[in-house]
C-alpha positions as CSV (number, residue, x, y, z in Angstrom):
1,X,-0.4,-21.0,10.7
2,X,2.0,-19.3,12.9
3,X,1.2,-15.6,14.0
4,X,4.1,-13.5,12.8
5,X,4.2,-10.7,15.0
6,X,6.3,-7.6,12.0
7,X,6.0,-4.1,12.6
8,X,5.2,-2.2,9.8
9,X,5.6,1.2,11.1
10,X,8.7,0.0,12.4
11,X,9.9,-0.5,8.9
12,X,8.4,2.7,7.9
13,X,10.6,4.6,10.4
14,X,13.6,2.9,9.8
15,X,12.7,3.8,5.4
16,X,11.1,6.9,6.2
17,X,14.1,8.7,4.6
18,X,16.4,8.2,1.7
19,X,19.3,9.9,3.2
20,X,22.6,9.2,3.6
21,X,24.9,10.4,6.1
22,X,28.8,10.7,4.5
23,X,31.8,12.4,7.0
24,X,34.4,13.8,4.9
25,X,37.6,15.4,6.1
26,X,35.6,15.6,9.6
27,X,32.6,17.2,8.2
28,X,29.5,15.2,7.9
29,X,26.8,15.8,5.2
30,X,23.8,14.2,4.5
31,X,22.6,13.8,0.8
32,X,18.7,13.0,0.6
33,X,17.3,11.7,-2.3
34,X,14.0,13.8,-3.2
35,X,12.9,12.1,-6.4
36,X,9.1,11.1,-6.4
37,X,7.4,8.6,-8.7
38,X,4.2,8.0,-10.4
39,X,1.8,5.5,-9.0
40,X,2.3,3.3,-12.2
41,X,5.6,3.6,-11.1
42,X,5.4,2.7,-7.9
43,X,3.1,-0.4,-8.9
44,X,5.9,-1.7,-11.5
45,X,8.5,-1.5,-8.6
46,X,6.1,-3.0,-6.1
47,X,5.0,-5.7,-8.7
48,X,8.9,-6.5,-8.8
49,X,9.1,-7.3,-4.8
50,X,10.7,-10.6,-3.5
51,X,8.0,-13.1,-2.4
52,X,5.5,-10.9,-4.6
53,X,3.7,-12.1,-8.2
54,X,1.1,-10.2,-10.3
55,X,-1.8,-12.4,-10.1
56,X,-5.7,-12.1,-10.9
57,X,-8.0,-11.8,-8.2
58,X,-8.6,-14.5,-5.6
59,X,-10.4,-15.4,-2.2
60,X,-7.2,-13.7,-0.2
61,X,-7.3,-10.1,-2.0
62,X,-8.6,-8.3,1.2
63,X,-9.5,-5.8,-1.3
64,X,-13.3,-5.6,-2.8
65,X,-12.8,-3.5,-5.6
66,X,-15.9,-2.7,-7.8
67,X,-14.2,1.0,-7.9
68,X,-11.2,0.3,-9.6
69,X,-11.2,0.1,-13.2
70,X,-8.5,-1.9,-15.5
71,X,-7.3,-3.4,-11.9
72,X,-3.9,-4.8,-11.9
73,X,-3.2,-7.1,-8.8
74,X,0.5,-7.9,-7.4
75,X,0.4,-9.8,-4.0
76,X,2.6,-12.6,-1.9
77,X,0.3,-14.3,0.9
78,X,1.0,-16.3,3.4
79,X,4.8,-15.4,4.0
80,X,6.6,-15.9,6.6
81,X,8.2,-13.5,9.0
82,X,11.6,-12.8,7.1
83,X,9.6,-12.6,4.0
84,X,7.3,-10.4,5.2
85,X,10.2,-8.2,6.6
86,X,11.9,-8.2,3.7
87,X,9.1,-7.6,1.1
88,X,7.4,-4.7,3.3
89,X,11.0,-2.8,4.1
90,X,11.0,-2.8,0.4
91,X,7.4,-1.6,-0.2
92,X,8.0,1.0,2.4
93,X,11.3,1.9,0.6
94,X,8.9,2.6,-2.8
95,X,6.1,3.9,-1.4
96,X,8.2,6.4,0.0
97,X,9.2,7.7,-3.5
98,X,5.4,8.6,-3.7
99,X,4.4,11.9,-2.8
100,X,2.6,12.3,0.3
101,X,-0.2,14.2,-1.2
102,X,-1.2,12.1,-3.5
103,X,-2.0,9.8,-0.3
104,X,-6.2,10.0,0.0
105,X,-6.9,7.0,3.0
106,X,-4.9,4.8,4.9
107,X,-3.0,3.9,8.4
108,X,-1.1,1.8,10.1
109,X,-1.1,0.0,13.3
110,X,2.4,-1.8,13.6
111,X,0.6,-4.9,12.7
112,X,-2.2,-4.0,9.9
113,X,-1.6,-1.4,7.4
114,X,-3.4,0.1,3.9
115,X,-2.8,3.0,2.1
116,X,-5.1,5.0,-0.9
117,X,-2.6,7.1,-3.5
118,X,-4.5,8.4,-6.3
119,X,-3.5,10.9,-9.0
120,X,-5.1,12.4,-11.8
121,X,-4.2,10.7,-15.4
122,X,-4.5,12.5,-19.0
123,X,-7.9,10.5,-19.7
124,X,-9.6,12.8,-17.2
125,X,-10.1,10.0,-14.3
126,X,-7.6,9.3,-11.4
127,X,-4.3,6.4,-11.2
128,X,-5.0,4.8,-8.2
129,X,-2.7,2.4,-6.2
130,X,-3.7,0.7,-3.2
131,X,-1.7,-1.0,-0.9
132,X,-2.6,-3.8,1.8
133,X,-0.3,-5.4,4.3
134,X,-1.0,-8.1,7.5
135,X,2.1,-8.4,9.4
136,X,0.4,-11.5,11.1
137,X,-1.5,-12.8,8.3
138,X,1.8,-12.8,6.3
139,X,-0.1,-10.9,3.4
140,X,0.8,-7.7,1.0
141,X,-1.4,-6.9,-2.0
142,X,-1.1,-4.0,-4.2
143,X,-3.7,-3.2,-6.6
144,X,-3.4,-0.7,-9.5
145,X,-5.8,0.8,-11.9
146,X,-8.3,3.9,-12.5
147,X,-11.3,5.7,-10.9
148,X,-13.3,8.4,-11.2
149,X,-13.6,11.9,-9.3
150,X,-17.1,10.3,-7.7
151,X,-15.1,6.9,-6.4
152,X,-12.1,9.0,-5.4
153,X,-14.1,11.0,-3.2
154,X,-15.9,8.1,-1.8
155,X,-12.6,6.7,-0.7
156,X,-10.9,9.7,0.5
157,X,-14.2,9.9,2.5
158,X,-14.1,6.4,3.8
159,X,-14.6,5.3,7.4
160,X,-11.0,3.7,8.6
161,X,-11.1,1.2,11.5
162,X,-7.8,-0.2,13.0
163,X,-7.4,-2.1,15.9
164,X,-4.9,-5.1,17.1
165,X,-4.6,-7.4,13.8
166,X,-7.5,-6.1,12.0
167,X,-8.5,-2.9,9.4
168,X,-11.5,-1.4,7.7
169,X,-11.3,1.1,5.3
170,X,-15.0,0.4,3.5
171,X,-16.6,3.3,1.0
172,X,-20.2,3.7,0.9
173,X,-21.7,1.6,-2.0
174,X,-22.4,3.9,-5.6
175,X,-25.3,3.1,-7.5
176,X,-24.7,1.5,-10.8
177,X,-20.7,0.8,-9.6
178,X,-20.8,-1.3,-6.4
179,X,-18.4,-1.6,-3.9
180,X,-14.7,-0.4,-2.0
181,X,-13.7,-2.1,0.9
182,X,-10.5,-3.2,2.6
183,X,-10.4,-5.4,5.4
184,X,-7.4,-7.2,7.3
185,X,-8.2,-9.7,10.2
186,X,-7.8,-13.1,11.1
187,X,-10.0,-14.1,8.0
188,X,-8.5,-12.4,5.4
């Protein structure tokens, strides 16, 4: 396979806002639209993506999820670079909706990037939406479903490695629940 060389914080600058820019009678204004959405949201939206399919989980998730509870899985692998430009501008555009603090983990490299939202639900455990994308490995996998406060805080406290076309974002291991890890390279 090809490497596709995409810059994902080049897409998320160029979607960071959701303003417009109008000139009217020689005035210009700029209208920004502030409306935020739920991470269930979000997921439905993401789910939606060209090039992207809900599916169960596989050999390519780069996500091990023991964590996550009720785990919904939306991913496209092995895209090429106009689909991966296309499907991540419009992840970034989505993810943008979601408000910053409900971010808990994540970065982004220009080549690799993953992102941990969670929020707290009615049931008394936390949404969680997690999001991985490999510019060169032509991957983006989104993942939605619950956790509780002890997982949550074992991701928000979770190591994160970037460097060139890999990630880590791995959470120490909870008795009785297992495993949360993340990892982008070559492999995966």
């Amino acid at each position: 396979m090809k490497k596709i060389f995409f810059s994902l914080l080049a897409v998320l600058a160029i979607t960071a806002t959701s303003c417009q820019q109008t000139a009217n009678n020689s005035v210009a204004t700029e209208k920004c639209d502030t409306s935020t959405i739920s991470l269930k949201d979000a997921f439905d939206e993401l789910s939606k993506l060209p090039n992207i399919t809900v599916t169960t989980p596989d050999y390519n998730l780069p996500v091990i999820s023991d964590f996550v509870e009720n785990g919904t899985i939306a991913a496209g692998y092995n895209l090429n670079a106009s689909q991966i430009y296309e499907s991540a501008t419009k992840a970034f555009t989505v993810l943008n909706k979601v408000p910053l603090t409900s971010m808990i983990n994540g970065g982004n490299n220009n080549n690799v990037a993953a992102f941990v939202y969670t929020e707290p639900n009615d049931k008394g455990s936390n949404d969680i939406l997690i999001v991985a994308m490999s510019g060169p490995k032509g991957s983006l996998a989104f993942m939605y479903g619950t956790v509780n406060d002890t997982c949550k805080s074992a991701i928000q406290n979770a190591k994160l490695e970037i460097q060139g076309d890999f990630l880590s974002l791995e959470a120490e291991s909870i008795p009785d629940v297992g495993d949360f890890n993340i990892i982008l390279s070559k492999a995966r």
